[in-house]
N, C-alpha and C positions, 0 to 999 in steps of 0.2 A: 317594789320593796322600798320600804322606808327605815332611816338608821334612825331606830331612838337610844337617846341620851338619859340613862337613870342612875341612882347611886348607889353603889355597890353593897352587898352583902357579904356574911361571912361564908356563906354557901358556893359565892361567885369566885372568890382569889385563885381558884384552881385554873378557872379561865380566861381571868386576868390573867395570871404568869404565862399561859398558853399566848396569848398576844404578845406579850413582852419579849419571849422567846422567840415566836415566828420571826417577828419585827428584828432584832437583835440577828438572827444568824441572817437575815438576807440583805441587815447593812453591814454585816462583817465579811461577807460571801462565805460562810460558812467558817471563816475562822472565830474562834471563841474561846480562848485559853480556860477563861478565867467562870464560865458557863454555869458550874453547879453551886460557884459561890455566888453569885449576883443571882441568880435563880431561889436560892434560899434568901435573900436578904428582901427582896423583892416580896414573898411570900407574906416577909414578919412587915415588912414598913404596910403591905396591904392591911395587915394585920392590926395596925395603931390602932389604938381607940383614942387615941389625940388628933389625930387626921380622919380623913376621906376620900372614898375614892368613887370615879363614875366609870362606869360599861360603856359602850358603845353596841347597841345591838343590831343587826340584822335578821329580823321573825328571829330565830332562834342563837343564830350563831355569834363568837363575842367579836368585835371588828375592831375595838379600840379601847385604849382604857386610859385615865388619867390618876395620881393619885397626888393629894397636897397633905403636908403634914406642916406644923409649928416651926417657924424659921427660928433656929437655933444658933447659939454665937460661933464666932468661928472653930473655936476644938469641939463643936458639938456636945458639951457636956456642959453647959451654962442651962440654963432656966431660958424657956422661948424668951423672944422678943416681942414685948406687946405689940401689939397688930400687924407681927409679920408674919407672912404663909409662903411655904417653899415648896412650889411643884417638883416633889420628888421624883418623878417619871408620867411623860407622854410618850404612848405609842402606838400605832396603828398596824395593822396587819400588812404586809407588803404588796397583796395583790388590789386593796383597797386605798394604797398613797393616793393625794392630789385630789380627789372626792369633797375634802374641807370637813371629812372627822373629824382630827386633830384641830383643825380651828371649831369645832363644835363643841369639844371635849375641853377645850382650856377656856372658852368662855361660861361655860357650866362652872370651872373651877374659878375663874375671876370674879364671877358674881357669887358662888358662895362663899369666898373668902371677904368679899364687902359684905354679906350677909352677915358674917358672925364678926360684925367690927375691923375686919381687916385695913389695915391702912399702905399695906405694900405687899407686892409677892414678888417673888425672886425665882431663878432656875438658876441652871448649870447647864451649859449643852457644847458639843465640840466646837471648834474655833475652826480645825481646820478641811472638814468636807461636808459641811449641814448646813450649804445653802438654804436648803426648800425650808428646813426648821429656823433658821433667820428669816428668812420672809415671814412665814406666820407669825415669831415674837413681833417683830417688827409693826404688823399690820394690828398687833393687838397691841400699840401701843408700851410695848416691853422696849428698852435701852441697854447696851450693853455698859458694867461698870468700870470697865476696865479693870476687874480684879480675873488673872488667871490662876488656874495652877496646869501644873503637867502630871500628867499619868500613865503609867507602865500601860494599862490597857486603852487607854482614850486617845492621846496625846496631850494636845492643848484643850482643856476647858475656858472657857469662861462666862463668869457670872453674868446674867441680864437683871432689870429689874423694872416694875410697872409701878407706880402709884395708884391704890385705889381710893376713890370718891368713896364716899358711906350711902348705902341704899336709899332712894326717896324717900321719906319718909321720918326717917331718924332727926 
């Protein structure tokens, strides 16, 4: 079996959030207060047609899914930032961690976002139990910027961010 990497439709979000979900209750061990709201939000940002998002597939089944949308200024209600992309959500299904989906799916999103001009991309990811997700930013070249915040459901966030080169060619 071979995991291909393509870019989502609007047919697919259903099994995108089925990823997002698996992933999600089995790094929360089953705790999830907050579940049908970030479930619906999940849906509409799949949903952008300012962004994009890639599958992760196995023959049939979804394994993984990334999605990046326009990096917007800090109260999120400013006009994008020229050439900035914000990987809204990476996740992978929990019986398939460690395999290098998740690094297959964010380098899909780092070259399309040098594709459409991007000149940086950014995440958010917890600070304080996502080693194996620091290793992969790390290995792709992502920094963290030392901007946090805290959250009722997360804890400690904080921001990373990668610089992109412009595609060969340009």
């Amino acid at each position: 079996m071979t995991v291909r990497i393509r870019p989502g439709q609007a047919a697919d979000i259903g099994r995108a959030v089925e990823v997002y979900v698996r992933s999600n209750l089995a790094r929360r061990r089953g705790e999830w207060p907050n579940r049908v709201a970030r479930t619906e939000f999940v849906s509409r940002r799949l949903a952008d047609p300012a962004g994009w998002f890639y599958l992760a597939e196995d023959d049939d089944e979804a394994v993984g899914v990334v999605a990046v949308v326009p990096l917007l200024g800090d109260d999120d209600a400013k006009d994008p930032i020229p050439g900035g992309w914000f990987v809204s959500l990476l996740f992978v299904v929990p019986e398939r961690w460690g395999e290098g989906i998740g690094a297959a799916l964010l380098d899909a999103a780092i070259e399309e976002a040098a594709r459409r001009g991007g000149t940086e991309i950014r995440l958010w990811t917890d600070e304080d139990d996502n080693e194996r997700a620091h290793r992969l930013y790390r290995s792709r070249d992502f920094a963290p910027t030392g901007r946090t915040v805290d959250s009722d459901e997360r804890g400690t966030a904080g921001e990373w961010l990668r610089r992109l080169d412009p595609p060969l060619g340009r």
